[in-house]
C-alpha positions as a Markdown table, in Angstrom:
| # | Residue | x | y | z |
|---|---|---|---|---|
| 1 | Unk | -76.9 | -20.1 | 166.3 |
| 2 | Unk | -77.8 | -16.3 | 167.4 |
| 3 | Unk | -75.4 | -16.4 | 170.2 |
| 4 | Unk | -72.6 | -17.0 | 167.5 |
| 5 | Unk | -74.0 | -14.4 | 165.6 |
| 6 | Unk | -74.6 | -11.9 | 168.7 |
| 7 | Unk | -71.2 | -12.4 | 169.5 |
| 8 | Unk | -69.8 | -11.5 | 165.6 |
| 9 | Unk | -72.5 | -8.3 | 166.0 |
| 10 | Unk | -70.6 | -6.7 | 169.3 |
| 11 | Unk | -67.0 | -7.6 | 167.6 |
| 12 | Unk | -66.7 | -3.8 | 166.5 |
| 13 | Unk | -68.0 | -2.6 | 169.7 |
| 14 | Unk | -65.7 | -4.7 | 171.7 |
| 15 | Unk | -62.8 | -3.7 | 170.0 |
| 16 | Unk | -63.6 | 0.3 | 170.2 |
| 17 | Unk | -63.9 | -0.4 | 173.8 |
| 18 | Unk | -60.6 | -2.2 | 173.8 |
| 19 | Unk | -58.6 | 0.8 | 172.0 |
| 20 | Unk | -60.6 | 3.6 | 174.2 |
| 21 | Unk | -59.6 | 1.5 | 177.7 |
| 22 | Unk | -55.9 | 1.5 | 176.1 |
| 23 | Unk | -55.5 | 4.6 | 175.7 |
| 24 | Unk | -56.9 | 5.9 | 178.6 |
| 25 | Unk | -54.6 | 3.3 | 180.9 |
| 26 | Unk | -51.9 | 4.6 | 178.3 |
| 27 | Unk | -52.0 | 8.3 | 179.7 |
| 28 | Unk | -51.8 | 7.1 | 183.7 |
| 29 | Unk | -48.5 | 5.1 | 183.1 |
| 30 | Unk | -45.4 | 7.0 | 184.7 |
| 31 | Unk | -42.7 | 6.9 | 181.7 |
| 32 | Unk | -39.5 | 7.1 | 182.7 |
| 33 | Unk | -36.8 | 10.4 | 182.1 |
| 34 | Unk | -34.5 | 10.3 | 179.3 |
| 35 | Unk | -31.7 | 9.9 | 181.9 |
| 36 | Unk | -33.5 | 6.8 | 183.5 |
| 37 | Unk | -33.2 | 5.6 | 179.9 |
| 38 | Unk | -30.1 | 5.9 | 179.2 |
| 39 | Unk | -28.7 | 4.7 | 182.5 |
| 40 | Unk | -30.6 | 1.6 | 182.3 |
| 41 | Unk | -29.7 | 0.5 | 179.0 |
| 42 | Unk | -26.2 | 1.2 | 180.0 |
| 43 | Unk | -26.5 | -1.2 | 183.4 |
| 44 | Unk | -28.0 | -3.4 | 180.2 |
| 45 | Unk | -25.6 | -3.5 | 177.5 |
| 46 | Unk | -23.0 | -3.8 | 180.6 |
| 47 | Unk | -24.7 | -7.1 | 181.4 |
| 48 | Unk | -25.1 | -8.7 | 177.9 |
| 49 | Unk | -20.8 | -7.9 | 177.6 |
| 50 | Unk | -20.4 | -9.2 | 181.0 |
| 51 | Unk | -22.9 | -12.6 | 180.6 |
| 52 | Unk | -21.4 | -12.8 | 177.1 |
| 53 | Unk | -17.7 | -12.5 | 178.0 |
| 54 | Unk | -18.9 | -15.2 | 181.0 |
| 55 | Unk | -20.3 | -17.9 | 178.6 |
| 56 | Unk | -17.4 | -17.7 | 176.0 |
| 57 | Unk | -15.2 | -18.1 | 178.6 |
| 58 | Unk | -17.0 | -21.5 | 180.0 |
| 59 | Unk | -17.5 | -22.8 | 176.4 |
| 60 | Unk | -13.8 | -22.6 | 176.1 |
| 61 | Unk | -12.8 | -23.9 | 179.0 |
| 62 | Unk | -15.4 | -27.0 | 178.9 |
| 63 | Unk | -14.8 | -27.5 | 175.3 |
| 64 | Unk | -10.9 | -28.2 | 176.2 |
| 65 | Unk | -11.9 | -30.1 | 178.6 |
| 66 | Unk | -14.3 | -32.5 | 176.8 |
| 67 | Unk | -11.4 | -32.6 | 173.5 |
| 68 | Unk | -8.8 | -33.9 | 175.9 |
| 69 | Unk | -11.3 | -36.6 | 177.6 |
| 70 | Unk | -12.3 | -37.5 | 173.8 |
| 71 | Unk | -8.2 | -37.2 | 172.5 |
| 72 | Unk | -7.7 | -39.6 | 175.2 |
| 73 | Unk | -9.6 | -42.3 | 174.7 |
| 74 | Unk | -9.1 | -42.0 | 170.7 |
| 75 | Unk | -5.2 | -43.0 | 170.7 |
């Protein structure tokens, strides 16, 4: 029972040391330019349209497709 209760006792410590280590391994991370940001999101939203565009265009087709098999076998 006093190792549960050990372990309760360092909780806030633990934590404080969590936040401190965070924010120290916040400041040595390399954020990107403004620039950087924009272009990637760009190369992004380019992708979604593009992958979007893709999959509608497959849904379509297959769904055609799979109404003619099933119009075919209905009459």
């Amino acid at each position: 029972m006093s190792e549960a209760s050990g372990g309760i006792a360092k909780w806030p410590t633990q934590v404080k040391d969590y936040f401190e280590e965070l924010q120290h391994e916040m400041k040595l991370v390399t954020w990107p330019s403004w620039k950087q940001v924009r272009a990637t999101t760009g190369v992004v939203l380019a992708a979604v349209f593009a992958f979007g565009a893709y999959f509608f265009l497959v849904d379509n087709i297959i769904g055609k497709v799979v109404q003619r098999v099933y119009d075919y076998f209905t009459k």
